[in-house]
C-alpha positions in Angstrom: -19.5 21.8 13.0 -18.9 24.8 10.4 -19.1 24.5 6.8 -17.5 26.9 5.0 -18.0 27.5 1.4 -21.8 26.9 0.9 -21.9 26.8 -3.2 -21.4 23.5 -5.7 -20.2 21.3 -3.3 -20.5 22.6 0.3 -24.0 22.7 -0.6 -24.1 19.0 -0.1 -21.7 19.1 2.7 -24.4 21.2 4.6 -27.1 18.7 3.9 -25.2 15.8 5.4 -23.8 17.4 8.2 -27.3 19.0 9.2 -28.7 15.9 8.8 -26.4 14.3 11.4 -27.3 16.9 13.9 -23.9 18.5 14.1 -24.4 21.7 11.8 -23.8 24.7 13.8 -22.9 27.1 11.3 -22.3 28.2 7.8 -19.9 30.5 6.7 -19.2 31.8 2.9 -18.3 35.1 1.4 -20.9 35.4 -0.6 -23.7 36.9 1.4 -26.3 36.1 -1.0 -26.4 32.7 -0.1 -27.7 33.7 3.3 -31.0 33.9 2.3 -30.9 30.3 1.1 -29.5 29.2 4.1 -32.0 30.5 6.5 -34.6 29.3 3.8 -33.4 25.8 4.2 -31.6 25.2 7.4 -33.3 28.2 9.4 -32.0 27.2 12.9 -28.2 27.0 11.5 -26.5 30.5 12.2 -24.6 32.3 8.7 -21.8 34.7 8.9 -19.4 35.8 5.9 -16.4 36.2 7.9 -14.1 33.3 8.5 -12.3 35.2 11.2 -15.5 34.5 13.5 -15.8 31.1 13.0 -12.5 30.7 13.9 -12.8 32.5 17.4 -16.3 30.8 18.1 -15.6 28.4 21.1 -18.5 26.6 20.8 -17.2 25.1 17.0 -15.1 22.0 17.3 -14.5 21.6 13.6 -14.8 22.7 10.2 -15.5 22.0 6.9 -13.7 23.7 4.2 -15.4 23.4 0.3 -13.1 26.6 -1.4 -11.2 26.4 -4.0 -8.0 24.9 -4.3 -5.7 27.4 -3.8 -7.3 28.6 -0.4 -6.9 25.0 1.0 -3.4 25.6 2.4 -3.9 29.1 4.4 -7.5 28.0 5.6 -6.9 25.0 7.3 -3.9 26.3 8.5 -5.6 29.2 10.4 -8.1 26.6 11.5 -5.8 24.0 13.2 -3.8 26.9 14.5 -7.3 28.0 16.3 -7.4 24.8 17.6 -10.3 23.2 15.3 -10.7 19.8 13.9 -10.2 20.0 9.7 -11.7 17.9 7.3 -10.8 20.0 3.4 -12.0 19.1 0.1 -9.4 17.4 -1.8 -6.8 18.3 -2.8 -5.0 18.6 0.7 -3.4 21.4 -0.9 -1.5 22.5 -4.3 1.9 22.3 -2.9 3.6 19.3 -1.6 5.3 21.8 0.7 2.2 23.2 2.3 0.3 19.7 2.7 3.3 18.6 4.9 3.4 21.5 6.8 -0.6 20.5 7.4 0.3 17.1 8.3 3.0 18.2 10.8 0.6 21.2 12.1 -2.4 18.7 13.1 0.0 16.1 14.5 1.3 18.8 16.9 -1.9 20.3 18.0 -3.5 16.9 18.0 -5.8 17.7 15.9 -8.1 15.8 12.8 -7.0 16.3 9.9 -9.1 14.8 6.9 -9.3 14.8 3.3 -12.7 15.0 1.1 -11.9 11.8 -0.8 -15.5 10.6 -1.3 -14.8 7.3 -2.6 -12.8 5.9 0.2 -16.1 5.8 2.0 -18.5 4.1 -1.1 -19.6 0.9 -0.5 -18.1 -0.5 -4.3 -15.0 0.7 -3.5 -15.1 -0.9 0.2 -15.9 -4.0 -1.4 -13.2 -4.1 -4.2 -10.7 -3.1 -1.6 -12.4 -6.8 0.2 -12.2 -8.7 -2.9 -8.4 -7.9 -4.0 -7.6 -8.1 -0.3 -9.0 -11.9 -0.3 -7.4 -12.7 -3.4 -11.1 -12.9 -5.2 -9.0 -11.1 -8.2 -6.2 -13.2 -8.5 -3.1 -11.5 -9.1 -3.6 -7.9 -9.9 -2.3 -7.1 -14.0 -3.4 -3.7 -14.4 -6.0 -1.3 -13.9 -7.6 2.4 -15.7 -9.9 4.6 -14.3 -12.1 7.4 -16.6 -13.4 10.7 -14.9 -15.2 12.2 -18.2 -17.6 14.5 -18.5 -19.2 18.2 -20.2 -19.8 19.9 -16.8 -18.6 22.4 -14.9 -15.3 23.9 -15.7 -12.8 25.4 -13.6 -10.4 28.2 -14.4 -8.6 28.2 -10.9 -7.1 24.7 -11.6 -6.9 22.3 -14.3 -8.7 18.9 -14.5 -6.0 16.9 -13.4 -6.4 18.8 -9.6 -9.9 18.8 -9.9 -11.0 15.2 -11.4 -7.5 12.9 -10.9 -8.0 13.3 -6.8 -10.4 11.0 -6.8 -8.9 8.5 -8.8 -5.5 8.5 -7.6 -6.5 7.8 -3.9 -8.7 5.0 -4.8 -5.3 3.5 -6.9 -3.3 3.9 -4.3 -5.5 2.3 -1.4 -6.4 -0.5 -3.8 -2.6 -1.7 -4.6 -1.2 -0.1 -1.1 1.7 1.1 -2.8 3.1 4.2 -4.3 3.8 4.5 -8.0 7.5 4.4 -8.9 7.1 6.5 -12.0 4.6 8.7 -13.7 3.8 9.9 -17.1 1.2 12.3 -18.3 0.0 13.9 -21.0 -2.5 16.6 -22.0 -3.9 19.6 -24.1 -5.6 23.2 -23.1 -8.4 23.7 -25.5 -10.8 26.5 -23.8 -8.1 28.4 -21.8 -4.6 28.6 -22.1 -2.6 27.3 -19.3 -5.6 25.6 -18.4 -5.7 22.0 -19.1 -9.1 20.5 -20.0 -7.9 17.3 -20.9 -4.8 14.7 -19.1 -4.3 11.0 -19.3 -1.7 10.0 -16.9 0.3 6.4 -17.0 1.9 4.8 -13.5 3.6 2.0 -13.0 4.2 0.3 -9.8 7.2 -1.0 -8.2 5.2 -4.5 -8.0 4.9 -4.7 -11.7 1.3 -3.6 -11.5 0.0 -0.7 -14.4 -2.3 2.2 -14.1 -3.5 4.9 -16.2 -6.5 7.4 -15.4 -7.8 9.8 -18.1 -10.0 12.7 -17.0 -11.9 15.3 -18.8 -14.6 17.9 -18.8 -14.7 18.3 -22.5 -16.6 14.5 -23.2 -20.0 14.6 -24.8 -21.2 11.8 -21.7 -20.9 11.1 -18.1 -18.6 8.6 -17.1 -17.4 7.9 -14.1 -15.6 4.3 -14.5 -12.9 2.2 -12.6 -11.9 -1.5 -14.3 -9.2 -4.1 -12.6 -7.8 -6.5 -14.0 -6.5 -9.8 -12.1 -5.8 -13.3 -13.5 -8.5 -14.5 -12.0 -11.6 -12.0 -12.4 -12.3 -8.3 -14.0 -14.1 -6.2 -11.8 -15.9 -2.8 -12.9 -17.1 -0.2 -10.9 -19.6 2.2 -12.5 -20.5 4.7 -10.5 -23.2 5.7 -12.9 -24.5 2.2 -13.5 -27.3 0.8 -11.8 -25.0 -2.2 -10.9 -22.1 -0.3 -9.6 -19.3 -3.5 -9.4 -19.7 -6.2 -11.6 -16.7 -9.1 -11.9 -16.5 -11.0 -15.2 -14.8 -14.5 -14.7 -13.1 -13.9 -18.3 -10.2 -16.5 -18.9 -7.8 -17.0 -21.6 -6.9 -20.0 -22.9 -4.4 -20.8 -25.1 -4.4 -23.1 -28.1 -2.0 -24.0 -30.6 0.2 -21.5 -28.6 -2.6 -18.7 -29.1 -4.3 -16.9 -26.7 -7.9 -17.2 -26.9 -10.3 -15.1 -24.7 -13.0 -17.2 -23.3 -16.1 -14.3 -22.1 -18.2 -15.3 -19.3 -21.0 -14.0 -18.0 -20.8 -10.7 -15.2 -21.0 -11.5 -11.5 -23.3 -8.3 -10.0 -21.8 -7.4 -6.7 -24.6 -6.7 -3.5 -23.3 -3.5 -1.8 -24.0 -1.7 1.0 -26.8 0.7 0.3 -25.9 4.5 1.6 -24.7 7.3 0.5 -20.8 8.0 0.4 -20.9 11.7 1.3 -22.7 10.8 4.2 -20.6 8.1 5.2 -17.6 10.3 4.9 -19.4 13.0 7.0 -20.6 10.7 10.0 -16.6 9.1 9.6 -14.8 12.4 10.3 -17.4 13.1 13.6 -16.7 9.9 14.4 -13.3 10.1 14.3 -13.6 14.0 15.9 -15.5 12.5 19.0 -12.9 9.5 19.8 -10.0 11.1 18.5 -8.6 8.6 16.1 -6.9 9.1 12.6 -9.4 8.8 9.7 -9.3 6.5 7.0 -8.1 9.4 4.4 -6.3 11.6 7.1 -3.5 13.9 6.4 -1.0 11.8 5.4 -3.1 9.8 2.9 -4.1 13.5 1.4 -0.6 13.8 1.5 0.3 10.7 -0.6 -2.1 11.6 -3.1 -0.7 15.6 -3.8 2.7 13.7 -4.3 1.2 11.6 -7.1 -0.5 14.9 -8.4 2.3 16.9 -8.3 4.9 14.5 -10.4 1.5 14.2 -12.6 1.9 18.0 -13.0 5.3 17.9 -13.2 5.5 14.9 -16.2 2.7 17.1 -18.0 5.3 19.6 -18.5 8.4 17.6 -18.2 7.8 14.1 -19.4 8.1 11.2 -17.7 8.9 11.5 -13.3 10.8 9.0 -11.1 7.9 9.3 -8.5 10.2 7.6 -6.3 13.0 9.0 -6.0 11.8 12.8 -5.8 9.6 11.7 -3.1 12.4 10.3 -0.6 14.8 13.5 -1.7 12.0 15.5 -0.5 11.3 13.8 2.8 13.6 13.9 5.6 15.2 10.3 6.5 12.7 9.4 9.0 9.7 9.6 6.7 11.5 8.0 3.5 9.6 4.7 4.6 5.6 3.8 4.3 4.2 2.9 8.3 0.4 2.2 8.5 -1.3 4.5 10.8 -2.0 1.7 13.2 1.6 0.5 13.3 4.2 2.1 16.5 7.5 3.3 15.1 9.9 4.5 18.3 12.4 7.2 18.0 15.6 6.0 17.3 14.9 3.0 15.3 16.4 3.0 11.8 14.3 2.6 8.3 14.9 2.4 4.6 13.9 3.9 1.6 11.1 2.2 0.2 9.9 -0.1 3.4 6.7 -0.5 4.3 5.2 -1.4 7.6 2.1 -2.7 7.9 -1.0 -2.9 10.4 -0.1 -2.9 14.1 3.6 -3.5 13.5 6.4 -2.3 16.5 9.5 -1.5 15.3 11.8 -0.4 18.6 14.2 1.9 19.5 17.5 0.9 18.2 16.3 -1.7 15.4 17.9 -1.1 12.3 15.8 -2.2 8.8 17.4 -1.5 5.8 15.4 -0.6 2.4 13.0 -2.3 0.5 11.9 -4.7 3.5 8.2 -5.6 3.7 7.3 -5.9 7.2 3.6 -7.5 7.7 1.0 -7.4 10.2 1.6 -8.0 14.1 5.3 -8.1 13.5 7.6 -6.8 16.5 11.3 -5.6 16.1 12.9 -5.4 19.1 15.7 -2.8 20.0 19.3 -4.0 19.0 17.6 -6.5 15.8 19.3 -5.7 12.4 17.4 -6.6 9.3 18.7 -6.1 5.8 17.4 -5.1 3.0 15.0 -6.4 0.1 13.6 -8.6 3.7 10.3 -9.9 3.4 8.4 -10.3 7.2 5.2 -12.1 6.9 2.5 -11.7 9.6 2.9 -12.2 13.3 6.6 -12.9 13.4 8.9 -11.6 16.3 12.3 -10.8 15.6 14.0 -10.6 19.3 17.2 -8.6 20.3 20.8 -10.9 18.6 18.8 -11.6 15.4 21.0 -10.9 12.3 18.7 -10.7 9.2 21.0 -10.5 6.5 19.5 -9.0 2.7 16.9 -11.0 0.7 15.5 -13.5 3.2 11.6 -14.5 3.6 10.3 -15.0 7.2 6.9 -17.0 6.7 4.0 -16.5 8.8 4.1 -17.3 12.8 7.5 -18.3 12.3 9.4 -18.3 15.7 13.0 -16.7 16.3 14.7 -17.1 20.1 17.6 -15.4 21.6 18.0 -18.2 25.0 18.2 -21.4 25.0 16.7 -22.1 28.6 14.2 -18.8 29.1 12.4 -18.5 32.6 10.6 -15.7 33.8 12.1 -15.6 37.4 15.6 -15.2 35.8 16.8 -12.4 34.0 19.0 -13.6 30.9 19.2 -10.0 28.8 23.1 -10.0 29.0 23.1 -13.5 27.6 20.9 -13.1 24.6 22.5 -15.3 21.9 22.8 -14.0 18.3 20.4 -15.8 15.3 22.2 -15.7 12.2 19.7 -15.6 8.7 22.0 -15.3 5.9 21.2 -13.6 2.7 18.3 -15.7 0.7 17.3 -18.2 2.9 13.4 -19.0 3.6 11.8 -19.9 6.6 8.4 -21.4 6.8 5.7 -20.6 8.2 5.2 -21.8 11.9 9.0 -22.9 11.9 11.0 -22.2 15.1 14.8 -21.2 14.8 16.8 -22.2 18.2 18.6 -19.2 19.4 22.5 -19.9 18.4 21.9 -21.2 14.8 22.7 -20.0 12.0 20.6 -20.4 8.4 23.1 -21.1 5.6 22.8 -18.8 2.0 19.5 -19.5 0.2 18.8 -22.4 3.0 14.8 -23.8 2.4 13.4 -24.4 6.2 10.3 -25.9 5.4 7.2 -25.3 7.3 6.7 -26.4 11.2 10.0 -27.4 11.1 12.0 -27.0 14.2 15.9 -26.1 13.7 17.9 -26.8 16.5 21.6 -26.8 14.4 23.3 -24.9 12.0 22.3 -25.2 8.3 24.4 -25.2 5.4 23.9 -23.4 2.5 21.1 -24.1 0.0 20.4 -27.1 2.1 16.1 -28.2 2.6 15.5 -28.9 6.0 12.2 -30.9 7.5 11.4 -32.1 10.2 11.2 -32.1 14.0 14.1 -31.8 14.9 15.0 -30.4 11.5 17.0 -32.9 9.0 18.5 -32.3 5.8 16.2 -33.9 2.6 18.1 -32.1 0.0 19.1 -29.6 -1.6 17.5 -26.3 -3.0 18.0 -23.6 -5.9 18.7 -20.0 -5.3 14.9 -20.0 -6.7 13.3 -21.7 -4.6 13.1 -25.4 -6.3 14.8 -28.9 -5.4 18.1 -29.5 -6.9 17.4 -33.7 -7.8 18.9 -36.0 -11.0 22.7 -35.3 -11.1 24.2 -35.9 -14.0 27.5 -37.7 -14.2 29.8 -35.5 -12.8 26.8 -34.5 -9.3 26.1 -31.3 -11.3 22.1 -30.9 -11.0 20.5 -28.3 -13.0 18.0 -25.3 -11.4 14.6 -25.8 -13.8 14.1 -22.7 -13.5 17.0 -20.3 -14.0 19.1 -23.1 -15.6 22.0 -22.4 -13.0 24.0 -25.5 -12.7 24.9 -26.4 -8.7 27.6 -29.3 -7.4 28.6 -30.0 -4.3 32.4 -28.6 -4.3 33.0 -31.1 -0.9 30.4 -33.4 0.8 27.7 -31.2 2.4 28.9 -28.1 0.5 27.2 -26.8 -2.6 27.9 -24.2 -4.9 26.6 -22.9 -7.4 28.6 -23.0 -10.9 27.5 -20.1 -13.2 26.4 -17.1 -10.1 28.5 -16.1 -7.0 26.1 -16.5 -4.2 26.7 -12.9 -3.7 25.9 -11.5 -7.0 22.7 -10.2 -7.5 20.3 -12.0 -9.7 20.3 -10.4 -13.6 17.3 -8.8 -14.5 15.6 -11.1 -16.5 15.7 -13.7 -13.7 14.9 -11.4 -10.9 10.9 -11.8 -11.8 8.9 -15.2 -11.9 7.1 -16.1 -15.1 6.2 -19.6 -14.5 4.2 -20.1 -11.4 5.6 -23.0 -8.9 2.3 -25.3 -9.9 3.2 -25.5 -13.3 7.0 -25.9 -13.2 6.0 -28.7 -10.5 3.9 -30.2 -13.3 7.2 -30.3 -15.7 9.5 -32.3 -13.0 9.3 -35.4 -11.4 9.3 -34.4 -7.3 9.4 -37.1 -4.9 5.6 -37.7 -3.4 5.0 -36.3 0.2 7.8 -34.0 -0.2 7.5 -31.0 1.8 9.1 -28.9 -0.6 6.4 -29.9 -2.9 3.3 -28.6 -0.6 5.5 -26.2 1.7 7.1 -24.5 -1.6 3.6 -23.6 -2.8 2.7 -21.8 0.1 6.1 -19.1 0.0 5.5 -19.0 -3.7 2.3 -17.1 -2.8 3.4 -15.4 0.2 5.8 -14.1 -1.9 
C-alpha cells in the first residue's frame, strides 16, 4: 500500500494501514511532513512525487486522501498504472468523471473503492440488520445532522464535504434511489462557498429524507434518526450509546393521536473502529479480488444524489430520476446488485431493480419498474412486464408471458412441459405460461405449463393449478378449485346485493358477474390504471379483515396477509 496525502485525514489512513502491516509508502507534496513520517512510521519509505509511486512495481494499491477536485485525475493515473484505488469520498465532483472511473477499473479489473466510513461502523451494520428483519416496522421517514464549528474548506462546500457521508448511509439503508431532491442553503464566510445546506428527498416508496449539514454550529453533532411504525432508532455517533430504539407508539383516542413514550432500547455493537474496518475491507477485497461493499458504483450512486443536491441548491427542486436514466445509456438505466449476473443481450427497464444473486439471460426481456428478488432466474426468450413484482427464489423458464402488474410470491413454481425427463430433449416444445396483468400467485404455488392466469386472478398459497383461471377468480387447492371471487385489491368479493353486484371494501368498486363464471368490474375497465388516490394502501389487510365478516379457514384470509406484506 501507498497513502498519498498524509495531512487531516490521510494521517489516519496511515495509522490503520501501518497497523495492518501493509504500509509501504507515503507520498504527499508537502515535504515537511517527511520528518513526521520517519518520526513515526520510520521503516515506511516517503517521496513527494506521485509519478514514482505510480511506476513502483512493488505497490499494489493506493490510497488517495487529496482534495476533492484531484480525485478524478489521480485515480485515473493510478488504475491506468494498473493499481488497486480505494479515494476518499466523493468518487469525484463530476458525475461524468466518476463513470469514466467506474468503467476504467471494470476494464482493467481493478478495485475500485470509496472512503465512506460509515458503511463499515458497527451501528450502522446493525441498523442496516434491524430494518432488514423488519425490527422497525415499516419505514416513515428519516433525517440525518452532520453539524459542527471545525474545519472549513474553501475548495468545496459542505454539502461535498459533510452530505457524503450521509447520503450513502440513506441510500444503503432504504436500497433505493431518491426520485426527487430539494435543497437549500446560504454562504456566510465565503462567497460561492456554502457553509450551510439542508437537503429534502423523497423516495419512490413513499419514504422521506432530509440531511442538514454545517460547519458553522456552536456543537458537535453527528446524528442519524429512523423512523418505522414499529420502533425509532438513533444513531449517535458522539453518544456513548451509539443506537438506541425507542418503542414509541401512538394511540389514538376520540380520533386523536396521542403519543405513548417508552423507554430506549440500547443496542450492543460490535466494538472496533470503522476506519480500520474499512482499511482491512479494501485489502481484503485487493487480495481475493472481489467488489467492496462501497465500490465504484456505490461512490457512483452517491455523486448522482450530490450532484442534483447541487443542482436543486441553485435551481430548486430536481427530478433525481429522470436526469439520472437520461444520463445513462439504456443498459445501466436499471439498479442490479453486485452479486446478481446480468448477460448481454437481455432487455431492462427504467427503474428495475435486481436483487442479490439474481440471472437474468440473454434474450429475456423485463420491462420498467419490476422488482426482481433474490435467487430469481430469467431465462432467455421470458417476457416480463412492467410494474412486476418477483419475490425470492422464483424461476421464470423460457414460454412464460408475464404481463404488467402481477406478484409472483416466494418459491412459486412456473413450468414450460408437461411431461419433463432428462434423457429427452423437449426445448422445441416448451409450452407458453400466460400471467395476465394483476394476478397474484402465492407463495410455494406451482403453475402447470399451458395455463393461463386470468386478470387480477388470486392463486393462493401451495396451490397447484393445473387449468386455466378466469379472471378475478380465488383459487385453492390441490388441484386448484375456484372458492370465489376477488377485488382488483386484493380482498374477497362476498354478500351480493339483489341484483349479484358485490362491493370491493376497499376501493368501493362494484363487480357482477356479466355471465356465469365471468365477472366484471362495473365502475374501472380492467385495463385502466388505478387513479391516484387508490393506487397506495392506507388501511392495512388486518384491519379491513377486522371490519368484514370472512369465512373461517379461508385461505384468502391467512394467504392474503402474507402478499399484503410481501408487497
Amino acid at each position: 500500500m501507498a497513502v498519498v496525502g498524509v495531512g487531516y485525514w490521510g494521517k489516519n489512513l496511515v495509522r490503520n494501514f501501518h497497523e495492518l502491516g501493509a504500509l509501504e509508502a507515503l507520498c504527499d507534496m508537502e515535504t515537511s511532513a517527511e520528518a513526521i513520517c520517519k518520526r513515526d512510521y520510520g521503516d515506511v519509505r516517503f517521496c513527494s512525487d506521485f509519478d514514482k509511486i505510480l511506476s513502483d512495481s512493488s505497490i499494489d494499491a493506493v490510497a488517495l486522501a487529496t482534495p476533492a477536485v484531484t480525485h478524478y485525475a489521480m485515480a485515473k493515473a493510478a488504475l491506468e498504472a494498473g493499481k488497486d484505488v480505494l479515494v476518499e469520498k466523493p468518487l469525484a465532483t463530476d458525475v461524468r468523471h466518476g463513470e469514466d472511473l467506474v468503467k476504467l477499473a471494470e476494464a482493467r479489473r481493478r478495485i475500485l473503492m470509496v472512503g465512506h466510513i460509515l458503511r463499515y461502523h458497527p451501528a450502522i451494520l446493525k441498523l442496516q440488520q434491524l430494518i432488514r428483519d423488519g425490527a422497525l416496522g415499516k419505514i416513515s421517514y428519516l433525517y440525518s445532522n452532520r453539524l459542527n464549528i471545525g474545519k472549513i474548506r474553501t475548495e468545496e462546500n459542505i454539502l461535498w464535504s459533510f452530505a457524503p457521508h450521509d447520503i450513502s448511509v440513506m441510500l444503503s439503508l432504504l436500497n433505493e434511489m431518491p426520485a426527487s431532491v430539494t435543497c437549500q442553503g446560504g454562504a456566510y464566510l465565503n462567497q460561492g462557498v456554502t457553509d450551510v445546506t439542508l437537503s429534502h428527498f423523497e423516495f419512490p416508496s413513499g419514504v422521506q429524507g432530509h440531511i442538514f449539514v454545517s460547519w458553522l454550529h456552536p456543537i458537535k453533532e453527528q446524528r442519524l434518526v429512523v423512523v418505522g411504525s414499529e420502533k425509532m432508532a438513533v444513531f449517535d455517533d458522539t453518544a456513548e450509546h451509539k443506537l438506541v430504539l425507542y418503542p414509541h407508539k401512538v394511540e389514538w383516542k376520540n380520533r386523536i393521536p396521542t403519543a405513548v413514550k417508552a423507554k430506549g432500547e440500547t443496542v450492543d455493537l460490535e466494538d472496533r473502529e470503522p476506519l480500520k474496518a474499512e482499511c482491512l475491507h479494501f485489502l481484503e477485497c485487493v487480495q481475493s479480488r472481489t467488489s467492496p461493499v462501497s465500490d465504484g458504483v456505490e461512490g457512483l450512486r452517491v455523486l448522482r444524489v450530490l450532484d442534483a443536491c447541487q443542482r436543486a441548491l441553485q435551481n430548486g427542486e430536481i427530478s433525481l430520476a429522470d436526469s439520472r436514466t437520461k444520463s445513462m445509456p439504456p443498459e445501466r438505466r436499471y439498479f442490479a446488485h453486485d452479486s446478481a449476473c446480468i448477460d448481454e443481450g437481455a432487455e431492462i427497464g427504467a427503474g428495475t431493480k435486481i436483487w442479490h444473486f439474481s440471472h437474468i439471460m440473454k434474450g429475456a426481456r423485463i420491462g420498467e419498474r419490476c422488482v426482481i428478488g433474490q435467487n430469481v432466474n430469467v431465462d432467455g426468450g421470458s417476457m416480463i412486464g412492467s410494474n412486476v413484482k418477483i419475490q425470492n427464489n422464483v424461476s421464470v423458464y423460457t414460454g412464460a408471458v408475464i404481463e404488467d402488474d402481477v406478484f409472483l410470491g416466494p418459491s412459486c413454481v412456473l413450468t414450460n412441459v408437461s411431461n419433463p425427463r432428462s434423457q429427452i430433449n423437449r426445448h422445441d416444445l416448451y409450452e407458453t405460461t400466460w400471467l395476465k396483468r394483476g394476478c397474484t400467485v402465492g407463495a410455494n404455488a406451482t403453475i402447470l405449463c399451458g395455463v393461463t392466469i386470468g386478470r387480477y386472478a388470486f392463486v393462493g398459497a401451495g396451490s397447484v393449478v393445473t387449468k386455466n383461471v378466469p379472471d378475478f377468480a380465488l383459487m385453492i387447492g390441490n388441484p386448484a378449485r375456484q372458492v370465489g371471487w376477488m377485488s382488483r385489491h386484493g380482498h374477497r368479493l362476498e354478500s351480493p346485493d339483489s341484483n349479484g353486484v358485490m362491493v370491493c371494501p376497499e376501493s368501493g368498486y362494484r363487480y357482477q358477474e356479466s355471465e356465469p363464471g365471468v365477472l366484471q368490474c362495473l365502475d374501472l375497465d380492467e385495463e385502466a390504471p388505478l387513479p391516484p388516490e387508490l393506487s397506495r394502501g392506507s388501511t392495512s389487510y388486518r384491519q379491513m379483515k377486522g371490519r368484514l365478516t370472512y369465512h373461517a379457514g379461508s385461505a384468502a384470509g391467512s394467504s392474503g396477509a402474507v402478499f399484503n406484506h410481501q408487497g
